[in-house]
VEXVO-301485 format. One record per residue: residue number from 1; residue in three letters; x, y, z of N, C-alpha, C in turn. Coordinates in pm, 1 decimal. Example, Ala and Ser with C-alpha at 12.3 -4.5 7.8 and 13.67 -1.06 7.14 Angstrom:
<zado->1&marba->ALA&nc1->1319.0&nc2->-569.0&nc3->780.0&cac1->1230.0&cac2->-450.0&cac3->780.0&cc1->1320.0&cc2->-330.0&cc3->780.0> .
<zado->2&marba->SER&nc1->1285.0&nc2->-225.0&nc3->708.0&cac1->1367.0&cac2->-106.0&cac3->714.0&cc1->1290.0&cc2->3.0&cc3->787.0> .
This chain:
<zado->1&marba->UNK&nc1->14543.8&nc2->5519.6&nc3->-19628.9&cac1->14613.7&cac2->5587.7&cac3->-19737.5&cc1->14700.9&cc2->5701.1&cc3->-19684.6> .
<zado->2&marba->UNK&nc1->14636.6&nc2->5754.0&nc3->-19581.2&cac1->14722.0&cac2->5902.1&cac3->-19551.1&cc1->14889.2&cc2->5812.7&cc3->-19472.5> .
<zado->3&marba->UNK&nc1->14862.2&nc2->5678.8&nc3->-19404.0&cac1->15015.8&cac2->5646.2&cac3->-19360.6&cc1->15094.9&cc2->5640.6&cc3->-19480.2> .
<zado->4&marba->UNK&nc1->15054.8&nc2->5584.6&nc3->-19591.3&cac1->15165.1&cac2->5551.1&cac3->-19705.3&cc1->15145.3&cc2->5694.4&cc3->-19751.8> .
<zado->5&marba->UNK&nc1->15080.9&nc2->5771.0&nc3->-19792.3&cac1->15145.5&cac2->5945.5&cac3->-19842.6&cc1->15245.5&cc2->5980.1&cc3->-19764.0> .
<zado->6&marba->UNK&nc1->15228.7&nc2->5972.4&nc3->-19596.1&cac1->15290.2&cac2->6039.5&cac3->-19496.6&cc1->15461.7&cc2->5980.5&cc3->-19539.1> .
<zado->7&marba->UNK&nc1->15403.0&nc2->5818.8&nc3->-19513.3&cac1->15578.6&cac2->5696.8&cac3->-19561.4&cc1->15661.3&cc2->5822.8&cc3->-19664.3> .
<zado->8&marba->UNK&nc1->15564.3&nc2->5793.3&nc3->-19832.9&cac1->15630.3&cac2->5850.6&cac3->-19944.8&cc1->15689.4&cc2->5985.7&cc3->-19900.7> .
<zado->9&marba->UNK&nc1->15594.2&nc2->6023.6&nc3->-19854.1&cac1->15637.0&cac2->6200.4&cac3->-19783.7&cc1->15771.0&cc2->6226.0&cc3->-19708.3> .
<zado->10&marba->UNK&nc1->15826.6&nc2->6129.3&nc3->-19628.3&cac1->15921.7&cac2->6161.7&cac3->-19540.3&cc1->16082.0&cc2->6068.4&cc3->-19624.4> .
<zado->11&marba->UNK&nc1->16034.9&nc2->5970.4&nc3->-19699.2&cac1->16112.9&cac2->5942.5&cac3->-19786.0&cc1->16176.8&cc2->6015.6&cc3->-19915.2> .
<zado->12&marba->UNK&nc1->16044.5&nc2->6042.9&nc3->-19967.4&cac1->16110.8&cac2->6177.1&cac3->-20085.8&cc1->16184.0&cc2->6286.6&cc3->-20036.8> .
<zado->13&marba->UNK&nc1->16118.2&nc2->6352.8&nc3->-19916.4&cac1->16194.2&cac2->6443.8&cac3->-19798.5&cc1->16344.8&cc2->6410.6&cc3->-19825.4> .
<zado->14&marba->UNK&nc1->16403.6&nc2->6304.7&nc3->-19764.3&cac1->16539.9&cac2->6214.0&cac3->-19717.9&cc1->16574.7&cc2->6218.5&cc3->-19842.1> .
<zado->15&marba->UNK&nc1->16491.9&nc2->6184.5&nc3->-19951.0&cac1->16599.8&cac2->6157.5&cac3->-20113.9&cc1->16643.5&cc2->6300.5&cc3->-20122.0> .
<zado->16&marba->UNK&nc1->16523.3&nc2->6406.1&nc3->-20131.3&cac1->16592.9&cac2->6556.4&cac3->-20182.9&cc1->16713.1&cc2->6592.9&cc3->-20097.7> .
<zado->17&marba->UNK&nc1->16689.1&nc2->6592.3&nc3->-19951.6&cac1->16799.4&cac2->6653.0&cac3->-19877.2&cc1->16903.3&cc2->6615.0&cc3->-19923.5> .
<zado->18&marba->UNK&nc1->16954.3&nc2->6423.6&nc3->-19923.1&cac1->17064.6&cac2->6370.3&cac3->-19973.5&cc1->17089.2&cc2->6430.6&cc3->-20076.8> .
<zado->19&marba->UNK&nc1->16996.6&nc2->6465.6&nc3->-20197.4&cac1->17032.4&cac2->6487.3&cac3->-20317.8&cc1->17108.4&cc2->6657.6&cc3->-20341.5> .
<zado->20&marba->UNK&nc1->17120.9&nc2->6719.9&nc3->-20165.9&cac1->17104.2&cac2->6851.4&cac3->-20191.9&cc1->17307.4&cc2->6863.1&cc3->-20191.9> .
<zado->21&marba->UNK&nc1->17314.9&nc2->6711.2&nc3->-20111.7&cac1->17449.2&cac2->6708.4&cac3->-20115.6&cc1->17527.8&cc2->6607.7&cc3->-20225.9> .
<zado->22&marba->UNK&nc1->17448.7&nc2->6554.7&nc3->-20275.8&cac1->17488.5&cac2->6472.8&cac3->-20405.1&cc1->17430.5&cc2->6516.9&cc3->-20543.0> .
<zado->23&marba->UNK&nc1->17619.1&nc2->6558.2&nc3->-20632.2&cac1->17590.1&cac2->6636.4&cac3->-20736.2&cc1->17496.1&cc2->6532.3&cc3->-20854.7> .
<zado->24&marba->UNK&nc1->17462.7&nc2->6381.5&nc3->-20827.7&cac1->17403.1&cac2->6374.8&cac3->-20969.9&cc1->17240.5&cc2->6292.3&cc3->-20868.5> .
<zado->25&marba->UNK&nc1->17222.5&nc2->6332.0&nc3->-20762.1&cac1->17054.7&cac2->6333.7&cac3->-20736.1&cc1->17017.4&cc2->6444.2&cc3->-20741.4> .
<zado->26&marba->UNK&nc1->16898.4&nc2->6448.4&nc3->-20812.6&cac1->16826.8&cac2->6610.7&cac3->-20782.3&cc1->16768.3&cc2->6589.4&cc3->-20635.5> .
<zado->27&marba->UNK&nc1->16724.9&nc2->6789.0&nc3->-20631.6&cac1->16688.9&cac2->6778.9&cac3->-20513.7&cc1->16524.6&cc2->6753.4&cc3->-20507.1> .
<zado->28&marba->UNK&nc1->16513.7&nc2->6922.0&nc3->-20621.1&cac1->16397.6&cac2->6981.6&cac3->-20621.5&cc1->16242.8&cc2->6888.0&cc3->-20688.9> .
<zado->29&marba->UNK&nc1->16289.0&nc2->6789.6&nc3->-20767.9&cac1->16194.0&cac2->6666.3&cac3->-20758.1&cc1->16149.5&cc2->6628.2&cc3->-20649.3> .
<zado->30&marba->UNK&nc1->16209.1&nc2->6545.8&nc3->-20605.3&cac1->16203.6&cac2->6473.2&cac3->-20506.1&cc1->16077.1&cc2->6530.8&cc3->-20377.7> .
<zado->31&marba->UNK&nc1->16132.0&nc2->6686.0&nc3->-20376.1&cac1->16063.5&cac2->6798.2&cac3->-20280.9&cc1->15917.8&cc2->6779.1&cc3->-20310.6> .
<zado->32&marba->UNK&nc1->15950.6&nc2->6845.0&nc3->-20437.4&cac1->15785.6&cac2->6842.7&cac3->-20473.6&cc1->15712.3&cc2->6754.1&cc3->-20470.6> .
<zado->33&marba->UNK&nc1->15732.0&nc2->6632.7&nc3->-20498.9&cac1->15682.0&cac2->6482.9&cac3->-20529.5&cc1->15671.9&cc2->6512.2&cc3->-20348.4> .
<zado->34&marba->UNK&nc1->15709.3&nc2->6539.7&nc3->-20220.9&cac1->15665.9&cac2->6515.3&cac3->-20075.4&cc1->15635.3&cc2->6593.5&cc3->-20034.5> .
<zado->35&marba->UNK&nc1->15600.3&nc2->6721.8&nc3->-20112.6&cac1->15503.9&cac2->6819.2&cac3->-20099.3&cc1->15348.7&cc2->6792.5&cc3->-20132.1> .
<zado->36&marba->UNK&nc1->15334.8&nc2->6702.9&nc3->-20230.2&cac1->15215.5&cac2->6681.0&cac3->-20278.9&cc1->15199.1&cc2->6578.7&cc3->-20188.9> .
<zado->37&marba->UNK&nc1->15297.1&nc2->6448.8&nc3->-20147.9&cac1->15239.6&cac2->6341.5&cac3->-20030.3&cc1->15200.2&cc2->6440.9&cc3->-19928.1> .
<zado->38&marba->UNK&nc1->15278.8&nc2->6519.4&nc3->-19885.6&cac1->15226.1&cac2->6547.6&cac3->-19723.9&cc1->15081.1&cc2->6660.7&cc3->-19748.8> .
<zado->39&marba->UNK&nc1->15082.2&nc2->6707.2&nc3->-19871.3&cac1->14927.9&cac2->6770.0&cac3->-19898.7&cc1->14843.5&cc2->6680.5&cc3->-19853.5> .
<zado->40&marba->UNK&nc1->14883.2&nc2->6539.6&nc3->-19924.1&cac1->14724.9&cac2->6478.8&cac3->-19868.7&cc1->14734.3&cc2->6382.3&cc3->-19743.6> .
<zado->41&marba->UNK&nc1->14882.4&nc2->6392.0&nc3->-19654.1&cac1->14870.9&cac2->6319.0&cac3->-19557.4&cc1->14904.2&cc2->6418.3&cc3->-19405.4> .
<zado->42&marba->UNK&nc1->14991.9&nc2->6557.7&nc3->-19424.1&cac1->14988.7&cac2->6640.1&cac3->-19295.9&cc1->15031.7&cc2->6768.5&cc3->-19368.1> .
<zado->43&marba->UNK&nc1->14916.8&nc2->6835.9&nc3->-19338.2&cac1->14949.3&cac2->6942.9&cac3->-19351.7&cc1->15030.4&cc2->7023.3&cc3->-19307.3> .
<zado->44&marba->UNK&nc1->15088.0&nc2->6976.7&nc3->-19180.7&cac1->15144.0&cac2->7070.9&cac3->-19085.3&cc1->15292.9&cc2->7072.9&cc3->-19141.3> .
<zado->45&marba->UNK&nc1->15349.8&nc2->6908.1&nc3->-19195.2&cac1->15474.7&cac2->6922.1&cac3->-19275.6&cc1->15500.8&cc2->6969.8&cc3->-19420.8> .
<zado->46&marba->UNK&nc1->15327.1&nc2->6971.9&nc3->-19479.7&cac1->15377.4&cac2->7039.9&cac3->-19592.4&cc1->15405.4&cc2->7214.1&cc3->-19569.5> .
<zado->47&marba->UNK&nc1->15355.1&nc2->7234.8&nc3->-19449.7&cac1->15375.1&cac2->7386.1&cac3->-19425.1&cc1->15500.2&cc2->7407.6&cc3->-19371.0> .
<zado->48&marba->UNK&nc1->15556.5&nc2->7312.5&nc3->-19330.1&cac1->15709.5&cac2->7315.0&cac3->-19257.9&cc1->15820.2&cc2->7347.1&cc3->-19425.7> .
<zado->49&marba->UNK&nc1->15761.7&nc2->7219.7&nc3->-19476.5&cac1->15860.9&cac2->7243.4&cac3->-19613.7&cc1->15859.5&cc2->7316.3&cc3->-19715.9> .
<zado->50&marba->UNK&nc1->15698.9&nc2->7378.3&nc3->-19693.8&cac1->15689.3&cac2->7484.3&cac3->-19807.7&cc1->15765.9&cc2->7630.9&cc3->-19760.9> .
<zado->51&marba->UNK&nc1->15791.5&nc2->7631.0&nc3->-19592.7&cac1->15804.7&cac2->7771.2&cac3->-19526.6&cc1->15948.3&cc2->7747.6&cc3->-19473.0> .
<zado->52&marba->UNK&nc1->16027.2&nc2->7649.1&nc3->-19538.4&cac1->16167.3&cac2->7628.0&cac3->-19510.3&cc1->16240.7&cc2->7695.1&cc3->-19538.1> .
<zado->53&marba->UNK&nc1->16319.4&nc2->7751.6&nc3->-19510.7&cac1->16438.8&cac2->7899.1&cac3->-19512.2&cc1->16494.3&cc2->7869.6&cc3->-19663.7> .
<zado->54&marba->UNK&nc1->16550.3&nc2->7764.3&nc3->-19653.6&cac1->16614.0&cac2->7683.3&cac3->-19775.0&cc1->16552.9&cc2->7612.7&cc3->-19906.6> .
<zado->55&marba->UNK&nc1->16475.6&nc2->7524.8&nc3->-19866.4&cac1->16397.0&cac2->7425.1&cac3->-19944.4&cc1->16281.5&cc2->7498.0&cc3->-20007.9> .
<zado->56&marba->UNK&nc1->16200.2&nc2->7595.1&nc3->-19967.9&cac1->16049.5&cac2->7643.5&cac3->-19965.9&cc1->16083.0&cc2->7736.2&cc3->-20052.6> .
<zado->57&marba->UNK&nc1->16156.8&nc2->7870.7&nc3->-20062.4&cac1->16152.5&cac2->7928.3&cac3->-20195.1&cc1->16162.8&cc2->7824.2&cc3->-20326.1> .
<zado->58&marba->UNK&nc1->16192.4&nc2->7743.1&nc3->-20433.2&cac1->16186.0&cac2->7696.6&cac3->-20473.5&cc1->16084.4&cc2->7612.8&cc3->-20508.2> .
<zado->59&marba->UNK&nc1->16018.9&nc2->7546.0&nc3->-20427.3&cac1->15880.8&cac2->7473.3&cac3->-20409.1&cc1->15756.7&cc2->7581.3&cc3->-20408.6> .
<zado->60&marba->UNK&nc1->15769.9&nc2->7689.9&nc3->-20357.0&cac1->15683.8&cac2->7806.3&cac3->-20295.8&cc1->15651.4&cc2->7875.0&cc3->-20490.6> .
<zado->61&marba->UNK&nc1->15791.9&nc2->7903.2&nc3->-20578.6&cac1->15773.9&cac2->7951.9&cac3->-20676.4&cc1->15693.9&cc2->7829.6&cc3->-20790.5> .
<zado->62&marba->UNK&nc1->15734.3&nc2->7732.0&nc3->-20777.0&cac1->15660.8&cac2->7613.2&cac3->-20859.5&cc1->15516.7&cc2->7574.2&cc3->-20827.9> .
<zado->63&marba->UNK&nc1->15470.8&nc2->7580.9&nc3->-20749.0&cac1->15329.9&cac2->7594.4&cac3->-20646.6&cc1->15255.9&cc2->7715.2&cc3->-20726.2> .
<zado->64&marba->UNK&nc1->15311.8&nc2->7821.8&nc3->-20727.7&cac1->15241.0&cac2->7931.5&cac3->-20740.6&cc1->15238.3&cc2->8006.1&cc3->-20859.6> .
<zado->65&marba->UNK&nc1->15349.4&nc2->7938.9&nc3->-20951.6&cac1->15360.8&cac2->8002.8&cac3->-21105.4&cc1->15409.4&cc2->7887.5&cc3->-21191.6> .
<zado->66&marba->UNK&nc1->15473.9&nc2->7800.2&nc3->-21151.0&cac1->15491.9&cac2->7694.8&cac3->-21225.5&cc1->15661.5&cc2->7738.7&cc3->-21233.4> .
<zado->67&marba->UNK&nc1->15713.0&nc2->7819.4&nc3->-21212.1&cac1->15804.5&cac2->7878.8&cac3->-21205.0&cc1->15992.6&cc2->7825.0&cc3->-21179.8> .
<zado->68&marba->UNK&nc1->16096.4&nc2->7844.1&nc3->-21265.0&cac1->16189.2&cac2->7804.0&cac3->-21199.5&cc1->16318.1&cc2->7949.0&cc3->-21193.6> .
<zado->69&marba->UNK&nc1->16385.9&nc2->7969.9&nc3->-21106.1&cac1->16440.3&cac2->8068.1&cac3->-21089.9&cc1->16585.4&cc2->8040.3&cc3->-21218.8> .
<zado->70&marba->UNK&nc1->16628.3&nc2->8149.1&nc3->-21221.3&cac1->16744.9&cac2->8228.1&cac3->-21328.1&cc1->16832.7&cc2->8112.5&cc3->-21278.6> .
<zado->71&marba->UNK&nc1->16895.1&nc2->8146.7&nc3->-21148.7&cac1->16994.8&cac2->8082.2&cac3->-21105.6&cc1->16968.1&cc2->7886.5&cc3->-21109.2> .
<zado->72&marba->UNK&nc1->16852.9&nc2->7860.8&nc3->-21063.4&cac1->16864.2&cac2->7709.6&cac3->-21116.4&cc1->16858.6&cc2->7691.0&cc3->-21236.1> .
<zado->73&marba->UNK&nc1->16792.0&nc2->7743.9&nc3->-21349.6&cac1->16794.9&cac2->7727.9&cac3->-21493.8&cc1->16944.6&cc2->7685.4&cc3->-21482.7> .
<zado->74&marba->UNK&nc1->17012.7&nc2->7808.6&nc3->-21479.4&cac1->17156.2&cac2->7777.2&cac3->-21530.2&cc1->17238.4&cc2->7642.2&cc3->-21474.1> .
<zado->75&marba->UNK&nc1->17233.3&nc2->7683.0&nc3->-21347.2&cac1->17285.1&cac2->7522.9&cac3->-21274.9&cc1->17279.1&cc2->7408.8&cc3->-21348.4> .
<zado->76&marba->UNK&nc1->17079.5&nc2->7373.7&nc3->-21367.2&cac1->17058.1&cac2->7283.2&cac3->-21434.2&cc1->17107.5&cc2->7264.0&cc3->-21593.6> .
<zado->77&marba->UNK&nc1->17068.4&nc2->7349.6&nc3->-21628.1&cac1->17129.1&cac2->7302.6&cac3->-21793.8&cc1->17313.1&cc2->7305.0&cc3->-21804.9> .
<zado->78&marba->UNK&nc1->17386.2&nc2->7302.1&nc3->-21724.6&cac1->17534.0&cac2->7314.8&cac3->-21716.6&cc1->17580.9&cc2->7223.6&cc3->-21708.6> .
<zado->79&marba->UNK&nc1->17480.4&nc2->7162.2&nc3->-21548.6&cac1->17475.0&cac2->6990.8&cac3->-21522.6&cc1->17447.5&cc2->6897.9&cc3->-21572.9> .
<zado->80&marba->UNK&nc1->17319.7&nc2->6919.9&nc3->-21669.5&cac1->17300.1&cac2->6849.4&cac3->-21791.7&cc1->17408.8&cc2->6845.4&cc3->-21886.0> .
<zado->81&marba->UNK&nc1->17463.7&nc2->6907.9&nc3->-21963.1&cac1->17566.9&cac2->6965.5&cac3->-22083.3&cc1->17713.7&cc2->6876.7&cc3->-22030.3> .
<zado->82&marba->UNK&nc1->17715.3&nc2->6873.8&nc3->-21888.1&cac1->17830.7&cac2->6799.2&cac3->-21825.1&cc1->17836.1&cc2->6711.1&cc3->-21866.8> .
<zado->83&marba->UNK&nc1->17699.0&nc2->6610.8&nc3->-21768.5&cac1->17664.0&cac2->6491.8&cac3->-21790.0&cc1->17697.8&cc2->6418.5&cc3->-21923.9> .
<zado->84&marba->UNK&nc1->17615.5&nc2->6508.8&nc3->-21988.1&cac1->17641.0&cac2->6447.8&cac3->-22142.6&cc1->17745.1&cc2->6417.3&cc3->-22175.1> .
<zado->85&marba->UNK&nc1->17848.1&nc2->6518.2&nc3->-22155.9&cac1->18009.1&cac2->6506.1&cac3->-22201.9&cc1->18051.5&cc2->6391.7&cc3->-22136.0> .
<zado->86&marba->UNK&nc1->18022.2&nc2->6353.1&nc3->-22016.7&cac1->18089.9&cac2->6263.9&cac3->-21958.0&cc1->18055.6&cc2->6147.4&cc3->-21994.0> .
<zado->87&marba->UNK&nc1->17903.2&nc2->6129.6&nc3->-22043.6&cac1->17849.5&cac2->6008.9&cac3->-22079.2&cc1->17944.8&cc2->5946.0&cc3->-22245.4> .
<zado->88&marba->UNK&nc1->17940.9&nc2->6079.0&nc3->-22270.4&cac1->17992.5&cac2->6044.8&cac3->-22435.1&cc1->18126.1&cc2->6028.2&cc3->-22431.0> .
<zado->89&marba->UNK&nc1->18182.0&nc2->6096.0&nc3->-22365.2&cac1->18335.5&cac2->6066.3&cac3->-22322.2&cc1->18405.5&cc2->5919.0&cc3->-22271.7> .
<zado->90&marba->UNK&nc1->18283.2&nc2->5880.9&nc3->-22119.4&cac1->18350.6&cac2->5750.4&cac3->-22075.6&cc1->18278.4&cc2->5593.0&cc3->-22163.8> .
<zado->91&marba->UNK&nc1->18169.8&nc2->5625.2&nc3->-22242.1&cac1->18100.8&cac2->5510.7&cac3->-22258.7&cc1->18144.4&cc2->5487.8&cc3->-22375.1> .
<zado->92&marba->UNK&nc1->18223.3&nc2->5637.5&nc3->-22463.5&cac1->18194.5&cac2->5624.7&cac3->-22664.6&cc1->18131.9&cc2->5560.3&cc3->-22693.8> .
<zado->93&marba->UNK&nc1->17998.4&nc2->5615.8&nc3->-22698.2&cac1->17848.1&cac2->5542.7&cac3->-22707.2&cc1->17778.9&cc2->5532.3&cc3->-22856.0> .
<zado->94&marba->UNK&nc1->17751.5&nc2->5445.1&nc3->-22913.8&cac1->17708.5&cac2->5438.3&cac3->-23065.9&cc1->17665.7&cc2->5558.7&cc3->-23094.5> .
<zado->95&marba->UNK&nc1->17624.8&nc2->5626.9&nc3->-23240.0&cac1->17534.8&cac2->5752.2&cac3->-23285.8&cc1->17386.4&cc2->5681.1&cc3->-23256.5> .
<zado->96&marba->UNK&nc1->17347.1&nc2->5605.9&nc3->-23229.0&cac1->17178.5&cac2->5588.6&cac3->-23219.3&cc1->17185.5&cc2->5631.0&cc3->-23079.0> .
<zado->97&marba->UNK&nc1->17304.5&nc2->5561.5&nc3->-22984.4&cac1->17273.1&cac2->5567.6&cac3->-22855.6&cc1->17294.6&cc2->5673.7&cc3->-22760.1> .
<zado->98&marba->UNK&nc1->17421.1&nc2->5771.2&nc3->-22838.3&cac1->17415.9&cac2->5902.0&cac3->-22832.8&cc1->17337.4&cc2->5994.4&cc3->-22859.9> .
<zado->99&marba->UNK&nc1->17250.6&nc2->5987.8&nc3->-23014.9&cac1->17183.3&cac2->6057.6&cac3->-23050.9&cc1->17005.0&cc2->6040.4&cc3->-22952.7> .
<zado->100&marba->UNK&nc1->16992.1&nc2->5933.0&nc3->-22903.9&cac1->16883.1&cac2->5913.5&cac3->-22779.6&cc1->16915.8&cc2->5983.1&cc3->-22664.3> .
<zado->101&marba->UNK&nc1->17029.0&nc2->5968.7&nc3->-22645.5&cac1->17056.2&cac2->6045.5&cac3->-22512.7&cc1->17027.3&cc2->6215.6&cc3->-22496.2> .
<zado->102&marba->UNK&nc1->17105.7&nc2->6233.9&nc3->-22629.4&cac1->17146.1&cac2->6379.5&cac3->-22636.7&cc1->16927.4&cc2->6425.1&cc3->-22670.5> .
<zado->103&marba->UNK&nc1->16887.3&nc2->6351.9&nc3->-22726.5&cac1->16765.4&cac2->6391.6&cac3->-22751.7&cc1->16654.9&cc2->6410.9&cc3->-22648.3> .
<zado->104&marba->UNK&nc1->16683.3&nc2->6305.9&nc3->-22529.3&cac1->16624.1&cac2->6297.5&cac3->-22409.8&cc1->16658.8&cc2->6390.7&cc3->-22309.6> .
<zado->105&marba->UNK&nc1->16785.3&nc2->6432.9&nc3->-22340.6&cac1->16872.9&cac2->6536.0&cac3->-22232.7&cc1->16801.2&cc2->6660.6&cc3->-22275.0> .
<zado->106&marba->UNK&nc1->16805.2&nc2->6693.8&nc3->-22400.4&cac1->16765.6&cac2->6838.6&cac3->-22501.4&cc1->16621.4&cc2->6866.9&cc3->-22468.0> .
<zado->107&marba->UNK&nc1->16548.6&nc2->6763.1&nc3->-22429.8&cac1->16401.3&cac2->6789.9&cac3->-22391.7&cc1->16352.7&cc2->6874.1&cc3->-22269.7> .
<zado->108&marba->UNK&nc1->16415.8&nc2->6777.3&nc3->-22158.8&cac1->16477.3&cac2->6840.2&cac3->-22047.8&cc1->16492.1&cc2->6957.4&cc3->-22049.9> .
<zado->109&marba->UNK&nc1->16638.3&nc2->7015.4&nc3->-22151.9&cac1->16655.4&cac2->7164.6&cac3->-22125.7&cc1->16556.9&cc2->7227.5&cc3->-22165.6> .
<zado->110&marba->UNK&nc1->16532.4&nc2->7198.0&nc3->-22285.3&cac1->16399.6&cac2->7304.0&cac3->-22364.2&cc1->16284.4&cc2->7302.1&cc3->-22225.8> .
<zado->111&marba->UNK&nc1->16175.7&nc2->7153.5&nc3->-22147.6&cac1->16138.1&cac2->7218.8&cac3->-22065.3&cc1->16178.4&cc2->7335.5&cc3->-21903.3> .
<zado->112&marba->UNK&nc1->16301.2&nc2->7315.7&nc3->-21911.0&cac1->16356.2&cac2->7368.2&cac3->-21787.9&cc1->16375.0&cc2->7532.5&cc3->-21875.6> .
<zado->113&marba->UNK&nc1->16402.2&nc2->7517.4&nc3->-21970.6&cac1->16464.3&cac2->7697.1&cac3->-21993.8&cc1->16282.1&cc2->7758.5&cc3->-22086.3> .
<zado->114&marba->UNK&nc1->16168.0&nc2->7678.2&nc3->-22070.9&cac1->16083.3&cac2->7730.1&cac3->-22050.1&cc1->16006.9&cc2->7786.6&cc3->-22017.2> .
<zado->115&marba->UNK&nc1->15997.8&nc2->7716.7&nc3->-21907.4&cac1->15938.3&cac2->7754.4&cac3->-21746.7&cc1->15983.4&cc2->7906.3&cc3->-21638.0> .
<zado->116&marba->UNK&nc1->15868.5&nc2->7952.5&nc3->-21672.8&cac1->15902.8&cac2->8161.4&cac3->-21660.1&cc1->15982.9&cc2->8171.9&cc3->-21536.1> .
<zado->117&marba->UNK&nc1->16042.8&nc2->8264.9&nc3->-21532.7&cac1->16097.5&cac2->8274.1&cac3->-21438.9&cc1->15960.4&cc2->8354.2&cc3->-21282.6> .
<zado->118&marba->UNK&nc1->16053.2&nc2->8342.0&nc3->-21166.7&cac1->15940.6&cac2->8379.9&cac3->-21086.0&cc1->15910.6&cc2->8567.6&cc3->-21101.8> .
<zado->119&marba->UNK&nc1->15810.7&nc2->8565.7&nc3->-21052.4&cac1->15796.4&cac2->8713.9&cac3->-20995.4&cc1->15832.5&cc2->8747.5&cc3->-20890.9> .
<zado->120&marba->UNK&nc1->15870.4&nc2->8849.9&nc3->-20909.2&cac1->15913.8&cac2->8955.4&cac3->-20740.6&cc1->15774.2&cc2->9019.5&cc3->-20692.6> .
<zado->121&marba->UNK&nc1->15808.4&nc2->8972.1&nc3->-20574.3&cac1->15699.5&cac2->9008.2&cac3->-20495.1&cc1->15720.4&cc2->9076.5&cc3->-20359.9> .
């Protein structure tokens, strides 16, 4: 079991990074989802990625408060609000199939602009 955590682990790794340069993959999923593989397959990389200059604040605040910072809130719900426009824009998508979207998207924000911001420490 710990080779396939380790597999998932270094794969989710590879999706976030890509995703850090591609505007419609997330990153910070991905992270976490190979934070929790390498919990139960090496510790030594979940300590690499939790203590990453870059990657680890973010993971480090969700770990420890559930937490998402000011500055990604906004990102995220902007990127969302985009999306949408663009979806409704290029597809002119029925009102059921719009009104699903926009309802599934809205969930999203409500949990993302939930989630406290971190503490200073």
């Amino acid at each position: 079991m710990r080779s396939l955590y380790m597999l998932a682990g270094l794969l989710m790794t590879a999706l976030g990074i890509i995703g850090a340069f591609l505007p419609l993959l997330p990153t910070t999923p991905f992270l976490l989802v190979a934070v929790w593989c390498f919990s139960r397959s090496s510790p030594r990389l979940e300590q690499w990625l939790l203590n990453h200059r870059t990657l680890g604040p973010p993971l480090q605040n969700w770990r420890r408060e559930g937490a998402i910072s000011a500055r990604a809130k906004i990102v995220s719900v902007c990127l969302i609000v985009a999306s949408y426009g663009f979806f409704y824009y290029r597809t002119q998508p029925s009102l059921l199939l719009a009104g699903t979207v926009a309802l599934i998207l809205s969930g999203s924000v409500l949990f993302i602009l939930t989630r406290p911001l971190p503490k200073r420490s």
